[in-house]
N, C-alpha and C positions, 0 to 999 in steps of 0.2 A: 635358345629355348623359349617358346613362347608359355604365356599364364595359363594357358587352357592345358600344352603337356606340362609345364612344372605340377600344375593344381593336379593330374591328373597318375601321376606317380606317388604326391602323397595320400592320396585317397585309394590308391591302391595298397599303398603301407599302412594303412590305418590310422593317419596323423589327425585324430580327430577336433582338433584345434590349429585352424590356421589362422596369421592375421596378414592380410592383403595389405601393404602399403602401398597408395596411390592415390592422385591428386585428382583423378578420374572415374569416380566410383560408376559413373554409368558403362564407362567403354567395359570397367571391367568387368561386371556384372554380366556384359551381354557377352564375352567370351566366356565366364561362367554359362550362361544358359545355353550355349551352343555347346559348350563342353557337354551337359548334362542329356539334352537331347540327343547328342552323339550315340552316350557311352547307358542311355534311358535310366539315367538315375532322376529320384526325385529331388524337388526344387522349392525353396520357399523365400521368401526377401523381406528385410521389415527395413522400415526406416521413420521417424517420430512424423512424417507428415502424412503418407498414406498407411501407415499400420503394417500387418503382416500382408502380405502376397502368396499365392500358394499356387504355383503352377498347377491349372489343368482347374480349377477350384472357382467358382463364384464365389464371389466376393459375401459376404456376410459377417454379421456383427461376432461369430465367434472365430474368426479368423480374421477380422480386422482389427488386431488388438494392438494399441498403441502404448500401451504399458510395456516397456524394454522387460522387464521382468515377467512376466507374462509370453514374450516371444522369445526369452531363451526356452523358457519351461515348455513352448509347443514344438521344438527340436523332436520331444518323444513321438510326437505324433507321426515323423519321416517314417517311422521305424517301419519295414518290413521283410519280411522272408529274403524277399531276393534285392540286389541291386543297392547303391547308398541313399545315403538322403542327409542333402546338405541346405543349411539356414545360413543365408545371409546377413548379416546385419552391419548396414552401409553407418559410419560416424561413431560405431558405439563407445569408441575410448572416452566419451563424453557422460558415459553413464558407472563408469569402472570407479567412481569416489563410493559406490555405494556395498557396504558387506553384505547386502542380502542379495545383490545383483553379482558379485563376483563369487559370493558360497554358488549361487544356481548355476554359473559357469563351468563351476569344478564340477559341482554333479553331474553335470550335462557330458563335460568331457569327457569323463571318467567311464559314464555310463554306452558313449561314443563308441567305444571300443567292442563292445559285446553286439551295440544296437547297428552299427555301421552310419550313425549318425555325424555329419560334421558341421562342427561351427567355422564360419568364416567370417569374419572379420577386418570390414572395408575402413581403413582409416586412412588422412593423411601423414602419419607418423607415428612412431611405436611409442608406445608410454602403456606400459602394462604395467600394475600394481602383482609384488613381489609374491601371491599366492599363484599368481598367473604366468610368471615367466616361463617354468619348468615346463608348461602346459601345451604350452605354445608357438607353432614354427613359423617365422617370419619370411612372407616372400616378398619380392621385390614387384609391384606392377612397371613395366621401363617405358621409359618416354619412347614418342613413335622413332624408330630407324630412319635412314636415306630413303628407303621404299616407300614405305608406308607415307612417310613426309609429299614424298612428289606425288602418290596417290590422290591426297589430297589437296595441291596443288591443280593436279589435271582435274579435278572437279570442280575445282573453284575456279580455276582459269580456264573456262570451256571454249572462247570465243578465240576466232583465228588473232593472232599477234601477240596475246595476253599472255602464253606461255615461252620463255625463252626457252634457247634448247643450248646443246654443247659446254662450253665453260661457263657462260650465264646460268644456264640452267643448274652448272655445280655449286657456283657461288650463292644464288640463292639455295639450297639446301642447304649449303655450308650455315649460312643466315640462323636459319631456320630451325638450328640442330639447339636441341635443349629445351624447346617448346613443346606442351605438351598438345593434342589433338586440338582443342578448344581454341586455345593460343593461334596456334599454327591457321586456323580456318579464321581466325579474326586477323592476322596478320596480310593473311593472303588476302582478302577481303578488303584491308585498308589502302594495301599498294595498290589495287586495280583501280579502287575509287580518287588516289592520289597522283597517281603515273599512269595509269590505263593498260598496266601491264604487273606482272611479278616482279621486284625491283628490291638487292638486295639491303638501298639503304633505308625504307620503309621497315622491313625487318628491324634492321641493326637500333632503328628508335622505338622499335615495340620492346626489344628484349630490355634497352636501356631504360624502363619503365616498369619493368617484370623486375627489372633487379632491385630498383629501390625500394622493391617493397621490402625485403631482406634485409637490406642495409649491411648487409656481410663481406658482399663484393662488389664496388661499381666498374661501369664499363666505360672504359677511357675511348672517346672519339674523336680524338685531334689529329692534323693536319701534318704534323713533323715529319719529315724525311732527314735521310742521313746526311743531304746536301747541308741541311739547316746547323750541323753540329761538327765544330773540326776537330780534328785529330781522331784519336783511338781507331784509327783503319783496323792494326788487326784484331781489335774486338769485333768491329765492324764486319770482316770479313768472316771470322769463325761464324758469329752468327747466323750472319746469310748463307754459307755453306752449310752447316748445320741444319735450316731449317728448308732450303729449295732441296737438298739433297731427299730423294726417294726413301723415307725410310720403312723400317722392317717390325715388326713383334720384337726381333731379336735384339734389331740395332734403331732405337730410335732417340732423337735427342732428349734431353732431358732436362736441359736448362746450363744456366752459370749463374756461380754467386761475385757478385761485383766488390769490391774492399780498393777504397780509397778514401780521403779526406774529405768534407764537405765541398761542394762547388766544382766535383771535377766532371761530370757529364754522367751521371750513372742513372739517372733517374730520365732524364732526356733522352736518352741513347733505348732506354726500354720502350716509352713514348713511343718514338719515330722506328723502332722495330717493325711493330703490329702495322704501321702504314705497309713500310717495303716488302713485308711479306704476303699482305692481303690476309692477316689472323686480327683477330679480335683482341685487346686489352683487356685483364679483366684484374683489376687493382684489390688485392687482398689487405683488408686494415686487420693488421696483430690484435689491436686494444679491441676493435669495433667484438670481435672472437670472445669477448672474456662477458659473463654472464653471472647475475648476482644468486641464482637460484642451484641447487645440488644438482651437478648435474648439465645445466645448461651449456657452459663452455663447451664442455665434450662434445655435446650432440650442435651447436654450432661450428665449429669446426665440421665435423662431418656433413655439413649440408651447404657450406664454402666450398669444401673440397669435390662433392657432388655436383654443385653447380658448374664449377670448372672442369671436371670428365664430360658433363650434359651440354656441354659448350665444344667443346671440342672437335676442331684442332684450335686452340687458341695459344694466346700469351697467358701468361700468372705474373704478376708484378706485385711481389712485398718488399716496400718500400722500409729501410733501416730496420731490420729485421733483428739486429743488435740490438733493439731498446725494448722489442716484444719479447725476446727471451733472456734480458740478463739476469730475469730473477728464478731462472729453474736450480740454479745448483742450492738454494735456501728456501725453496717452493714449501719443502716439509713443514717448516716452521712458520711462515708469512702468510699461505694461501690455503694450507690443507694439502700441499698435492695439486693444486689447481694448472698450475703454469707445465709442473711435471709433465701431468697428463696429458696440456694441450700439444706439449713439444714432442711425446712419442708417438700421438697419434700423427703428428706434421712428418716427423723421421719415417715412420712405416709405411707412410704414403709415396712419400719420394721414393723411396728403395723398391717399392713393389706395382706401383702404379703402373697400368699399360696402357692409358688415353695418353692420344696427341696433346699435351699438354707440355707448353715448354714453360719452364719455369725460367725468374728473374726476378733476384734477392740478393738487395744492396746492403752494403752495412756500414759502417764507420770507423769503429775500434773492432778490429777482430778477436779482441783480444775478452771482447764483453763473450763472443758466444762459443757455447758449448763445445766440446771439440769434435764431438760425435756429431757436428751437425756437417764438419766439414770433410770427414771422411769420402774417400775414393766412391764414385758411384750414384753418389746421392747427387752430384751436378757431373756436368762433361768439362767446366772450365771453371 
């Protein structure tokens, strides 16, 4: 489901507080005004550098208002007889420390309902203050698909040679996947100026540049094959059968957890996987996860774990995965709850997850981790 029908189902429920998450507030916006032109509702947008916007409206000093408080409060003015009318406002979780900006929220919303007014709200991440939660339905904006991706591929590689086609052409997508529009057109743009064509290991060094910004997860690019490593054939083999095998919604793999001593191949063996398979590494640190502020861990976590579905099909490699979580059975007492938290949101993901994401979690003493983590289901080996 695309944001223009998601957005346009809660507007027909009357959900008169929505917050857009996405790292693209223009793309989204303009499937907003295509939405609104469609369906002839009215349109407004503000953002702190050009003020309000008022589809259909010259511009002027009493609708250029660059006061965040000032452009919830001209929400009333959408109001009419027929049809909705919805206000923009691109970045505002940046203005929500303030009570007189979040009381004119509630009014606005509340009044939304009678007026057929809606507030939308373009940020790249949820952080609404607790007067606001109840208020509020959170959609997701999604990174571009395989379509959309080669889309713009074929526009940026317009010239005969530039675009590969067949299994090239997959592999670059495969590259490409997790990048959002922006990315993807600076990506395509630097392989052509590098290789003079679409080339998936120009990609594979833009994402490895995207990720440190995070620092949540890096992405392993080394050379290992399984020649390089002896013994362990039949891990070796499940693996590879595992991951060349066509999988299904129903039946796809899910990973294994590795338990041996230090220095026997378990960390090497995940390395030299993501070569033989042609997937990507994507190295998960336990600690890097844990955050000094209310709160933070949880929502780091979540955005690891996002990163590695927006990746996908890849590897996930968490390395001694024993010593991130020996402190959950005493969490209550040491952290608040912190490690608790981080390990069921980790459990609820393996068990329910449906991205090509194969997991790969080494440990040492098994003895350190939870036994709920070792249950049927959560790995395949």
């Amino acid at each position: 489901m695309t944001l223009a029908e998601e957005l346009a189902e809660y507007v027909r429920a009357c959900f008169s507080g929505l917050w857009i998450e996405t790292h693209e507030p223009d793309e989204a916006l303009a499937e907003i005004g295509g939405l609104c032109r469609a369906e002839a509702w009215r349109l407004a947008a503000w953002n702190l550098e050009t003020g309000l916007r008022v589809t259909g409206h010259a511009a002027d000093d009493t609708l250029a208002a660059h006061d965040p408080l000032a452009a919830v409060r001209a929400a009333e003015r959408l109001a009419a007889p027929e049809g909705a009318g919805l206000l923009v406002l691109e970045n505002f979780h940046r203005f929500l420390g303030s009570a007189e900006i979040v009381q004119a929220l509630v009014r606005q919303i509340q009044l939304g309902k009678q007026q057929r007014t809606f507030v939308l709200i373009l940020a790249p991440l949820v952080d609404l203050p607790p007067e606001l939660e109840k208020l509020f339905v959170v959609v997701e904006h999604r990174l571009p698909g395989r379509e959309q991706l080669q889309q713009i591929a074929q526009e940026i590689a317009s010239q005969e040679g530039e675009l590969p086609t067949g299994l090239e052409l997959e592999a670059v997508l495969d590259a490409a996947a997790g990048l959002t529009r922006y990315e993807a057109e600076g990506a395509f743009s630097l392989s052509l100026v590098r290789e003079g064509r679409l080339a998936p290991s120009v990609l594979w060094s833009v994402k490895s540049q995207q990720l440190k910004k995070t620092s949540l997860v890096s992405l392993h690019a080394g050379t290992e094959r399984f020649d390089d490593l002896g013994g362990l054939e039949a891990l070796k083999a499940f693996c590879l059968r595992a991951l060349r095998r066509p999988g299904s919604a129903v039946c796809r793999p899910r990973g294994v957890l590795l338990l041996s001593p230090p220095g026997c191949g378990k960390s090497a063996l995940c390395k030299a996987l993501g070569s033989e398979v042609n997937r990507p590494t994507l190295r998960l640190d336990v600690g890097a996860l844990m955050g000094s502020l209310v709160g933070e861990t949880e929502r780091n976590v979540r955005r690891a774990l996002a990163i590695a579905e927006a990746m996908a099909p890849c590897i996930l490699f968490v390395d001694e995965i024993d010593k991130g979580l020996s402190g959950v059975a005493g969490s209550g007492q040491t952290d608040s709850g912190v490690s608790a938290r981080l390990f069921g949101t980790l459990l609820t993901w393996l068990s329910d997850h449906q991205s090509d994401v194969f997991v790969v979690a080494t440990a040492n003493d098994v003895t350190r981790l939870p036994p709920e983590f070792t249950r049927a289901e959560r790995f395949d080996g």
